[in-house]
MIKOL-580916 format. One record per residue (C-alpha): z, x, y; residue in one letter. Coordinates in steps of 0.05 Angstrom, whole numbers, plus 32768, in hexadecimal, padded with zeros to 4 digits. Example, Ala and Ser with C-alpha at 12.3 -4.5 7.8 and 13.67 -1.06 7.14 Angstrom:
BEGIN
809C80F67FA6a;808F81117FEBs;
END
This chain:
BEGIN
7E2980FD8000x;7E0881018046x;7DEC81428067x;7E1E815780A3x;7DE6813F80D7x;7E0381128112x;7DE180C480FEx;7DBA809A8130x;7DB080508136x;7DDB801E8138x;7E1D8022812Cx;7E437FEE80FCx;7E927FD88103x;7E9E7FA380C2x;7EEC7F9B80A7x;7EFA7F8A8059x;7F257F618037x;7F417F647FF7x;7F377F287FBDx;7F717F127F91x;7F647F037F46x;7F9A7EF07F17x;7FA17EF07EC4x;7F827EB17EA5x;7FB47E797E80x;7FA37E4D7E4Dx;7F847E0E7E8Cx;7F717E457EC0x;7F387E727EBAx;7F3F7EB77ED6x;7F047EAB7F07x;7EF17E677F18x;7EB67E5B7F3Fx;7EA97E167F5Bx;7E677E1D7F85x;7E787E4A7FBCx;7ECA7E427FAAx;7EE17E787F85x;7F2C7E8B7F63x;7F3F7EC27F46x;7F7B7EAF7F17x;7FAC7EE07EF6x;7FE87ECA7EC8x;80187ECF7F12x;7FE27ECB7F48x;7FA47EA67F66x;7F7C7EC97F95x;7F4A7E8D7FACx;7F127E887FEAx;7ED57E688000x;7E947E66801Fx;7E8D7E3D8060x;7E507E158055x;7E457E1980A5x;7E4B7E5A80B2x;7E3F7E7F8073x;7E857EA88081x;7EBA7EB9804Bx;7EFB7E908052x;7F377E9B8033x;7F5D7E6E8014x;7FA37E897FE9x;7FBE7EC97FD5x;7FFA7EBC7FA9x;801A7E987F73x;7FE97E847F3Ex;7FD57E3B7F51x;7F967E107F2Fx;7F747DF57F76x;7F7F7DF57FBFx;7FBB7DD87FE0x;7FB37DA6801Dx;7F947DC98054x;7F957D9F808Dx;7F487DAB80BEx;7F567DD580F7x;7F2E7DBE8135x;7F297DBB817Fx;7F507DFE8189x;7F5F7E1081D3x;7F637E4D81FEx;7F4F7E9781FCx;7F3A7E9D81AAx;7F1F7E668191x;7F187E4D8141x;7EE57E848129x;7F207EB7813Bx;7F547E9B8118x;7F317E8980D8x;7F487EB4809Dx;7F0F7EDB8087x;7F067EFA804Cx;7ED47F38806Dx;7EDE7F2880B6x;7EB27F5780E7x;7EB47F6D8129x;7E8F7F438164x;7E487F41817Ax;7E1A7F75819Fx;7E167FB98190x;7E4B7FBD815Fx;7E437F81813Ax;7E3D7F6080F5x;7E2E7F1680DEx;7E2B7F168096x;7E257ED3806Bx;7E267EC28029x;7DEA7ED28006x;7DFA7EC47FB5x;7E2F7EE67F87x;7E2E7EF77F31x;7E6D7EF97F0Bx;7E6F7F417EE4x;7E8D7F4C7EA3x;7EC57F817EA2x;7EC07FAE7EE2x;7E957FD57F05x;7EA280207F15x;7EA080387F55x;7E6480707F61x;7E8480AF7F6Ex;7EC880977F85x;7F0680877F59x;7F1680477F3Cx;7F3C801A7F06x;7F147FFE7EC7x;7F217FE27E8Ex;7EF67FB47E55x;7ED97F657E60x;7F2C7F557E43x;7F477F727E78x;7F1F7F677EB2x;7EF47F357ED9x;7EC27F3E7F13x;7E9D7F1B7F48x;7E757F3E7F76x;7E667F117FB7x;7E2D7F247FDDx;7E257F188026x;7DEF7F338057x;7DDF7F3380A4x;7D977F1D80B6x;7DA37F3980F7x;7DB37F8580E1x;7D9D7F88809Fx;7DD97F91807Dx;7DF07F7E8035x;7E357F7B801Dx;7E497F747FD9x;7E917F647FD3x;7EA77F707F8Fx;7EED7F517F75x;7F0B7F647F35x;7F4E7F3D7F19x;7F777F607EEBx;7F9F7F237ECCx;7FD77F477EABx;7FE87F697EE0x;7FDB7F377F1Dx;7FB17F697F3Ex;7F757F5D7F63x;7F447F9C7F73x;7F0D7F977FACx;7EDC7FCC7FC3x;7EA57FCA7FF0x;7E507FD77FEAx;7E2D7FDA802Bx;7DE77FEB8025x;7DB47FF38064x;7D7A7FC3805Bx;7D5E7FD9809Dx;7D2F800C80BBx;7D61803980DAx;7DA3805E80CFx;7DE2803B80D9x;7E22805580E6x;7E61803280C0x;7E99804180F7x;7EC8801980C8x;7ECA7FF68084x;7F027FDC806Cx;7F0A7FD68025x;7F397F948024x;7F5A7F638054x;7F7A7F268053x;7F997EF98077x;7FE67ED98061x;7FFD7E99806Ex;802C7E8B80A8x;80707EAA8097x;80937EE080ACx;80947F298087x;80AC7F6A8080x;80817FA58072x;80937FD88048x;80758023803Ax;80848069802Dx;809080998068x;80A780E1805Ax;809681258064x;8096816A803Ax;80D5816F800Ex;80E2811E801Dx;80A880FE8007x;80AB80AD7FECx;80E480908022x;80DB8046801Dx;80D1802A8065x;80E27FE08070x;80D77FC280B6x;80C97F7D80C1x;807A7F6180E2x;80807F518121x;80477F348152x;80107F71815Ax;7FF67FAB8136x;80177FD88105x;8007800680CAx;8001804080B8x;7FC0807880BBx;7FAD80BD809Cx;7F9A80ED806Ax;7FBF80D88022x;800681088033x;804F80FB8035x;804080DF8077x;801080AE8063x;801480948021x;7FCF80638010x;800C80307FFEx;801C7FF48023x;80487FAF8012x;80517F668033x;80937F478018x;80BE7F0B8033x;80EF7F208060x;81267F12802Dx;80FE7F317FF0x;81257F637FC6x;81207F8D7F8Dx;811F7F4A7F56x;81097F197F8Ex;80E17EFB7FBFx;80987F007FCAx;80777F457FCCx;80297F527FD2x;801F7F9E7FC8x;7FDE7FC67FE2x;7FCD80077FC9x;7F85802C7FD3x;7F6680577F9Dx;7F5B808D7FD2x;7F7780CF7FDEx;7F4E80E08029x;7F6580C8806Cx;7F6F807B8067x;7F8A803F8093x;7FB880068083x;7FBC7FD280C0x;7FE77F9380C6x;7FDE7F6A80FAx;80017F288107x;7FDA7F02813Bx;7FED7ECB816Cx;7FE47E94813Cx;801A7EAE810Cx;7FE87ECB80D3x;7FF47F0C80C2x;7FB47F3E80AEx;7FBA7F72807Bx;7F7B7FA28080x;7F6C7FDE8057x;7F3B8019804Bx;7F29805C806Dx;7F41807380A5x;7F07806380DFx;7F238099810Dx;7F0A80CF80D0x;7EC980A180C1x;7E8D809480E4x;7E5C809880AAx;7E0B809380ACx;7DEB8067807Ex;7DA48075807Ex;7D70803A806Bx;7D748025802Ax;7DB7804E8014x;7DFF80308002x;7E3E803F8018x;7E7680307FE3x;7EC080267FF8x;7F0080367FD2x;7F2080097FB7x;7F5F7FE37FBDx;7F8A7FC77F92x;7FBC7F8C7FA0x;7FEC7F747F75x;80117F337F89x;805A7F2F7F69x;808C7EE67F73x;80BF7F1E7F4Fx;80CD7F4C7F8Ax;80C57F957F9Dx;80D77FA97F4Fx;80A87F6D7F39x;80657F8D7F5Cx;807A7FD77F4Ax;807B7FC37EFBx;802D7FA37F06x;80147FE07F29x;803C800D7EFFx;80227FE67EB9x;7FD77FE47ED9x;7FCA802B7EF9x;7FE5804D7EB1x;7FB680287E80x;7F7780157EB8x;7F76804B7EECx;7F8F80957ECDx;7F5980A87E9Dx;7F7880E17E76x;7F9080D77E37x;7FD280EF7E4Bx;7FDE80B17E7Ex;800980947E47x;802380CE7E15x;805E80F87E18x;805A813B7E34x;807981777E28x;80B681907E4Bx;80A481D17E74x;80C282167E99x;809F821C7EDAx;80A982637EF6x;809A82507F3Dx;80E782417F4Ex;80FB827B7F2Bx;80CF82B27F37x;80A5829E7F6Fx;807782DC7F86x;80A683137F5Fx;808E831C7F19x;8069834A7EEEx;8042834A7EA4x;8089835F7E88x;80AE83217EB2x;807D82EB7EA3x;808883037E55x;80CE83007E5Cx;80D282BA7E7Fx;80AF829D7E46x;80CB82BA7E0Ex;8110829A7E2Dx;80E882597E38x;80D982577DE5x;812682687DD9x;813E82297DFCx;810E82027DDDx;80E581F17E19x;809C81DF7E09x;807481FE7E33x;8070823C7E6Bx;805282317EA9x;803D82707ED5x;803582577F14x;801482777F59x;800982C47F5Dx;7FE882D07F1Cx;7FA082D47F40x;7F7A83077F6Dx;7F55834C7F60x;7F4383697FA3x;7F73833B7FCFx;7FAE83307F95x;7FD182F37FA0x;801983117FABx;803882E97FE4x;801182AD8001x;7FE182CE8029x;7FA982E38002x;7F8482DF7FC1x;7F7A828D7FC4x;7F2982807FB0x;7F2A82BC7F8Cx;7F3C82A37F46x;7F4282E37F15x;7F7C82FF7EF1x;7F9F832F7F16x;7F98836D7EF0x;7FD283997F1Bx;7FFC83677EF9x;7FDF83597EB6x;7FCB839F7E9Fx;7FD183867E56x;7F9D83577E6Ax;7FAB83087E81x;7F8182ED7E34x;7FBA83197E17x;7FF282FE7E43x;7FD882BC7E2Fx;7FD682C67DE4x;801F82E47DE1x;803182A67E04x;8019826C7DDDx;8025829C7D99x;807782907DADx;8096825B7D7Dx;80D2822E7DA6x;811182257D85x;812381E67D6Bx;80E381DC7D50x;80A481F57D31x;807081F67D71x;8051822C7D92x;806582307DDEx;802C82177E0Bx;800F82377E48x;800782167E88x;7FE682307ECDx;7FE782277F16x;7FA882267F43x;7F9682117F89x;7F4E820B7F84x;7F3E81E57FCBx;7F5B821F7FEDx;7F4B825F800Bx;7F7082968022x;7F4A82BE8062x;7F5F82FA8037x;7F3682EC7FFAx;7EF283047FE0x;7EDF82BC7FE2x;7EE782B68025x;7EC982F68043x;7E8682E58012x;7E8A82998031x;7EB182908075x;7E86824D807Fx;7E9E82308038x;7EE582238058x;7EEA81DF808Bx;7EDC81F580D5x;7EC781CB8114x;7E9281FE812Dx;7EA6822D8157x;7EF482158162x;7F2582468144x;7F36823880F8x;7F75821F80F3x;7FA3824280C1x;7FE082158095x;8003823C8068x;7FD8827A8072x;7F9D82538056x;7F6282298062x;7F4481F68043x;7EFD81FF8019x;7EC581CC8022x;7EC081A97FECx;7E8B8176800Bx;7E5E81B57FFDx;7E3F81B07FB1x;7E3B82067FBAx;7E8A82017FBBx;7E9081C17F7Ex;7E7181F27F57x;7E9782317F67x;7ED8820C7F5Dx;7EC081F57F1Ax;7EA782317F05x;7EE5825B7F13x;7F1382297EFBx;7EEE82237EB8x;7EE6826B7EABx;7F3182757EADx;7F4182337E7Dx;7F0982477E47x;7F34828F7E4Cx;7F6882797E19x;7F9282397E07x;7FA5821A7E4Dx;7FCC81DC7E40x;7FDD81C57E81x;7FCA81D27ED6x;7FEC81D17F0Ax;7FB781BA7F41x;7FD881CD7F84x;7FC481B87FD2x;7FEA81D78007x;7FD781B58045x;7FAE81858066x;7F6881828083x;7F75819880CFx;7F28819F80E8x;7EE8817C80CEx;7E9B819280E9x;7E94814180EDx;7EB4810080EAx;7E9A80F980A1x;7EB1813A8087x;7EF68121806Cx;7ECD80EB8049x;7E988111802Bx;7ED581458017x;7EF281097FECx;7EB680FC7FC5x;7EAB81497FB9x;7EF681547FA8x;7EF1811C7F6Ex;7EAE81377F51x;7ED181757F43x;7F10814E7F24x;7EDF812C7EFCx;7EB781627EE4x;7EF4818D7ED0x;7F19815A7EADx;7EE381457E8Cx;7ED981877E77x;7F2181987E60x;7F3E81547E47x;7F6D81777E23x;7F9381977E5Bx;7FCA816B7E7Bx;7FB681757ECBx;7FE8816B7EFAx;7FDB815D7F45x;800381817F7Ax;7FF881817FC5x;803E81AE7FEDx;806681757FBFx;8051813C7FBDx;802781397FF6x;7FDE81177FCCx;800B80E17F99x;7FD880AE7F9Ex;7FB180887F6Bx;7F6680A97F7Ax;7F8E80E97F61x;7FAA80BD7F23x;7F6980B37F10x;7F5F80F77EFEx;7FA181197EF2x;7FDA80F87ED0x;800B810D7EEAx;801E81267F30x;805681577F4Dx;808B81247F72x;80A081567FA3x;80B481A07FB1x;80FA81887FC0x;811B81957F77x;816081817F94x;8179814E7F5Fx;819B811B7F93x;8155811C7FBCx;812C81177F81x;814F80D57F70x;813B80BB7FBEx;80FC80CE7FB2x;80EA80BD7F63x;80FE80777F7Cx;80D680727FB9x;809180887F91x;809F805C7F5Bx;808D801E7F8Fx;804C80297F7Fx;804380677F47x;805580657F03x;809480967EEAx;806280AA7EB5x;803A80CB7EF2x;806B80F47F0Ex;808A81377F02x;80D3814F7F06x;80F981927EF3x;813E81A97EF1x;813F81DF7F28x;817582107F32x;81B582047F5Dx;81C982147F98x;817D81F47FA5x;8155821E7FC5x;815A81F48015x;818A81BA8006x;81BD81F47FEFx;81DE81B77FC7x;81FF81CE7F78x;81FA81917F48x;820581937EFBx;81CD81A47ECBx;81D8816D7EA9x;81D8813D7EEFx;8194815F7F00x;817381587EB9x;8186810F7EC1x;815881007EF7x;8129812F7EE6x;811781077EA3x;810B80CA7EC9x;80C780E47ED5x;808D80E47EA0x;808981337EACx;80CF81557E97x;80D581A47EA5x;810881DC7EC2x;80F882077F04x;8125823F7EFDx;813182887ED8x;815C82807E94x;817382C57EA5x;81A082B27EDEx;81B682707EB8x;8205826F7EA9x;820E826A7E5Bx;822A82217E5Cx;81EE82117E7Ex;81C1822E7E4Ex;81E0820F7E17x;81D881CB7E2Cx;818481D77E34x;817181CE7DEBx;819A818D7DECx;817A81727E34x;813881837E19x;8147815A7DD2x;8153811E7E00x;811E81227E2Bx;80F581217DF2x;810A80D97DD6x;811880BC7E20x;80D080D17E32x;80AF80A17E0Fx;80D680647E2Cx;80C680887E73x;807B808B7E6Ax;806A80517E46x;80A180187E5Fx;80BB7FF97E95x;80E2800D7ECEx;81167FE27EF4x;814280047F2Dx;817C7FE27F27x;81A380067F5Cx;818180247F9Ax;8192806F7FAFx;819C80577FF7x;81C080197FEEx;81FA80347FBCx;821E80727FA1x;820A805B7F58x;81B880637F5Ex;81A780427F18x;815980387EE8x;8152801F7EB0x;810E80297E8Dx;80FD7FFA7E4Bx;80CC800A7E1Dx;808D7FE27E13x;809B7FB67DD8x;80DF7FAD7DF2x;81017FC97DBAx;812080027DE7x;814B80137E2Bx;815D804D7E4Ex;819680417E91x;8198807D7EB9x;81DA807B7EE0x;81F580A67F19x;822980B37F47x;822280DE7F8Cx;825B80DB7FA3x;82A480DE7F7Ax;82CF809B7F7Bx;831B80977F77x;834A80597F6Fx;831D80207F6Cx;82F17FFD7F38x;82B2801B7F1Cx;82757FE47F2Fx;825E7FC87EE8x;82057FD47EECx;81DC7F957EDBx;81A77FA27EACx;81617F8A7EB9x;81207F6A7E8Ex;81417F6A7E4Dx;81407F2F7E20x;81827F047E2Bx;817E7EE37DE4x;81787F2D7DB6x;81B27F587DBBx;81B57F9F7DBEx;81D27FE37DA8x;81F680077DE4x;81F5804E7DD9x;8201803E7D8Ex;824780377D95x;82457FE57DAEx;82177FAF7DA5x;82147F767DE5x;81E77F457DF0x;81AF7F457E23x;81CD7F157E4Ex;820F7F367E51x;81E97F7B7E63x;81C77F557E9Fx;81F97F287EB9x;82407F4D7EAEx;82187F8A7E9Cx;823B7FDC7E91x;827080017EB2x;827980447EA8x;82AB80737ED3x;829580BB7EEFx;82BD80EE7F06x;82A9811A7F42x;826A81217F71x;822881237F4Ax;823481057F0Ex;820780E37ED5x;81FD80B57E9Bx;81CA80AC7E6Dx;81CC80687E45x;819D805C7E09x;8199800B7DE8x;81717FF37DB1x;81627FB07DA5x;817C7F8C7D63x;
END
């Protein structure tokens, strides 16, 4: 990390483009290198390019289904007009003009790397020599001193190529990198629709579909519910089972940029990487500047086809913990049900009701912190993070140990103990803050922008790493923590420099890493107002992330669907909140809200047992008892949406288990039906030729489950099935 000092020299512009590697078959080698031809080959994918002996430029070739060699490209000469060929060639790292601003970087050389390299202080996906293949291309510009290294990995069971970016200053003085794209590429002549996820708080993950027209689009900013680091290119008539998709998705959680461009000549540029408007970053002689990285997958399958790779690659190659594929245990959150009003005696009572319904595990969440400024409404006591003793007279180690010594019913376990922090914050109110006003993010002078009666700490500062670390730590080695909630309440609003939100980044995921590495045996989720950071460089830390404040069962739905485009189920978090919901004011059946809830990896209840009606309470122990064998299936299979929430009243997944040998069908209704036929739901991805058990109570064959597939009939608004098969 860089010193905030304003750089000097000259200034750099170069653009990226991401490589496409695909799985290796029995006559095609996962990377093929024929002189300066290279293809990356997965088991549904080529990704293949070039060097152009003349010019010493990077020149792509294919990006799509897996082929062994180069079709027929017919020469293109004597081009007319305004641009001529050298800005219409399709460049695997094309950079911006001459002068000034300028880069001319040619092939130098490139070494094919075992495995995969990791990425120096930034998140990244890995995995062994058998699962992953590299070539690093390296490229550099007599005129500015500049090396590249372009480094490609292919994933070839999961048809997903990764590229990141080295730039290093050969030079004598300090460069500044205005922008540096970690991947672009350039698609064949077609026409195609762009797809993303727009949204804001409480409506995070809506799938936007709009078709690429001549010009610029995309989409910029800080990872949010605005700007998700997710972008896709599918053919106009692409759906869920069909068509073309190629999927983009950076392992980045700062401000980033995703720019599609179809020019004159009917190609159409994808470009990704940081964001250059929150950029401008020195590189002094002899240093490197490492880009995120950005992984494509290519799918001939559909929307559902390139959500399966991503899903299948970011559980077992980008999350680290050893939770990314286990079960975890269902959970009470008091948040919902409590919020700022509790007590010693409350908190006690909450969780001795959380054992008796055979819940797992108690979560206290905010308000359980602050000495001098207590944290009992939302503004003060964030930074300062100490027990509260007004409210824990008995002592918060004591609190702790009464917890976790409660046995839940149904079953011989002690209850766990979760907590909720929000370490990147700091309340003006706060110890913290009066000791260190210039540890929160300020533009000089300029007035410091409260959100949420908060501010935002520095973490670019090593002084404020350590703190966070510190104080977090302190608190988990205080008694047997299973879980943390990791909040983030709002966004970064003022920087001291155009690097800040960069630097930020790389400080943020040093303390991830340090704390997780610490505590591997605490499940951490991320959290950020809802859903706000659910991007993969927080995946690579946390397994699991909260989906979205908006606990209203017929949004969750919506929204569960839209972030599984690119996120696996196992990543995200649902509970079964209390009705009427808090804003939507909308009732729904328990048993219609614990339905959705478990198609998330992360199963829990948001709510106060002591204003549940008995029925209601009865049917917990049960909910939980299925949750438990569905979760499984949900964090370690498949997921197909069969029906979309915005395109029919019967919003249907089905999730299959790894080996196959399992299915779960979720199946709703929103709205009641009278006097017509129920639609029959076609099953997906099972084998045609096995039969299997439906519920127990029928056995059908695979092919009859996909093509005539299962009708069931519902009766009234809000209604729910859960259907379990086994395979014969």
């Amino acid at each position: 990390m860089h010193p905030p000092s304003l750089p000097h020299g000259l200034a750099l512009v170069a653009a990226g483009l991401f490589p496409t590697v695909l799985a290796a078959t029995s006559k095609v080698q996962t990377i093929a290198v024929d002189g300066t031809s290279f293809a990356l080959n997965g088991e549904g994918v080529s990704y293949r390019f070039h060097v152009d002996n003349a010019t010493g430029d990077l020149l792509g070739d294919h990006f799509g289904g897996l082929v062994p060699e180069n079709g027929l490209i017919q020469p293109i000469d004597n081009i007319q007009g305004w641009v001529t060929l050298v800005g219409r060639q399709q460049r695997e790292f094309p950079d911006l003009g001459r002068g000034d601003f300028l880069s001319e970087l040619r092939y130098q050389s490139h070494e094919m790397v075992s495995g995969k390299l990791a990425l120096k202080g930034l998140p990244a996906t890995f995995g062994g020599d058998e699962d992953v293949s590299t070539v690093v291309v390296h490229m550099y510009d007599n005129y500015s001193a500049i090396a590249v290294d372009l480094m490609y990995s292919i994933f070839p069971k999961y048809d997903a190529i990764v590229r990141s970016v080295n730039l290093t200053n050969k030079g004598n003085a300090t460069i500044t990198l205005n922008k540096l794209s970690s991947f672009s590429v350039d698609l064949p002549y077609a026409d195609y629709d762009l797809v993303h996820l727009n949204g804001d708080w409480y409506r995070e993950a809506h799938k936007v579909r709009r078709h690429v027209e001549y010009g610029s689009q995309g989409n910029a900013g800080y990872s949010s519910a605005q700007h998700n680091p997710l972008m896709a290119l599918v053919d106009p008539s692409a759906t869920e089972s069909q068509g073309q998709a190629w999927g983009f998705s950076l392992v980045y959680t700062g401000s980033h940029s995703f720019e599609v461009e179809k020019g004159s000549e009917g190609l159409t540029r994808a470009l990704v990487g940081v964001n250059p408007l929150s950029f401008s970053w020195p590189v002094a002689p002899g240093e490197t500047f490492t880009s995120p990285e950005v992984v494509a997958v290519y799918s001939d399958q559909g929307l559902g086809g390139m959500s399966r790779k991503f899903h299948r690659l970011y559980r077992k190659h980008l999350i680290k913990s050893k939770f990314a594929t286990e079960t975890r245990p269902a959970l009470l959150n008091s948040w919902e049900g409590l919020y700022f009003d509790y007590n010693e005696t409350t908190i006690a009572r909450l969780a001795r009701q959380t054992a008796e319904l055979g819940v797992r595990m108690f979560v206290l969440d905010d308000g359980w912190f602050g000495d001098k400024y207590p944290r009992v409404s939302d503004n003060a006591g964030l930074g300062d993070w100490v027990p509260n003793p007004a409210r824990f007279p008995s002592g918060f180690d004591k609190l702790i140990s009464n917890i976790t010594n409660l046995k839940t019913s149904n079953s011989s376990q002690n209850l766990k103990f979760g907590l909720w922090f929000e370490p990147e914050m700091v309340n003006p109110n706060s110890t913290l803050y009066v000791d260190h006003p210039d540890w929160a993010l300020h533009a000089g002078n300029y007035p410091r922008t409260l959100t949420r009666k908060q501010l935002v700490l520095n973490l670019a500062l090593p002084e404020v790493q350590n703190y966070i670390v510190d104080a977090v730590s302190k608190i988990l080695n205080s008694g047997p923590i299973s879980y943390v909630k990791w909040d983030n309440n709002r966004g970064i609003h003022e920087m001291p420099h155009p690097f800040t939100d960069h630097q930020y980044m790389l400080g943020v995921y040093q303390v991830y890493d340090r704390l997780t590495t610490a505590f591997p045996d605490v499940i951490w989720e991320g959290c950020a107002s809802g859903g706000a950071r659910f991007d993969p460089g927080i995946l690579q830390y946390f397994p699991q992330i909260w989906t979205s404040d908006d606990t209203d069962a017929v949004e969750r739905i919506t929204i569960q669907t839209g972030t599984s485009l690119v996120y696996p189920p196992s990543a995200m978090a649902a509970h079964v909140a209390a009705v009427p919901n808090d804003l939507t004011k909308r009732t729904t059946p328990l048993r219609f809200r614990a339905h959705v809830a478990m198609m998330a990896g992360s199963f829990g209840f948001e709510l106060d047992p002591a204003h549940l009606e008995e029925e209601d309470r009865k049917m917990i122990p049960g909910i939980v008892a299925l949750q438990e064998k569905i979760n499984p299936i949900v964090v370690q299979g498949d997921m197909w949406r069969l029906n979309l929430p915005d395109e029919s009243n019967w919003p249907a997944t089905l999730f299959i288990s790894e080996d196959g040998e399992q299915a779960v069908l979720f199946y709703f209704q929103l709205k009641a039906h009278f006097n017509n036929l129920f639609p029959t739901v076609k099953l997906q991805g099972l084998d045609p030729q096995a039969t299997y058990q439906v519920d127990g109570n029928m056995t059908l064959s695979g092919s009859t489950l996909m093509r005539f597939g299962l009708q069931y009939t519902f009766e009234g608004d809000y209604q729910s099935r859960v259907v379990m098969l086994a395979k014969e």
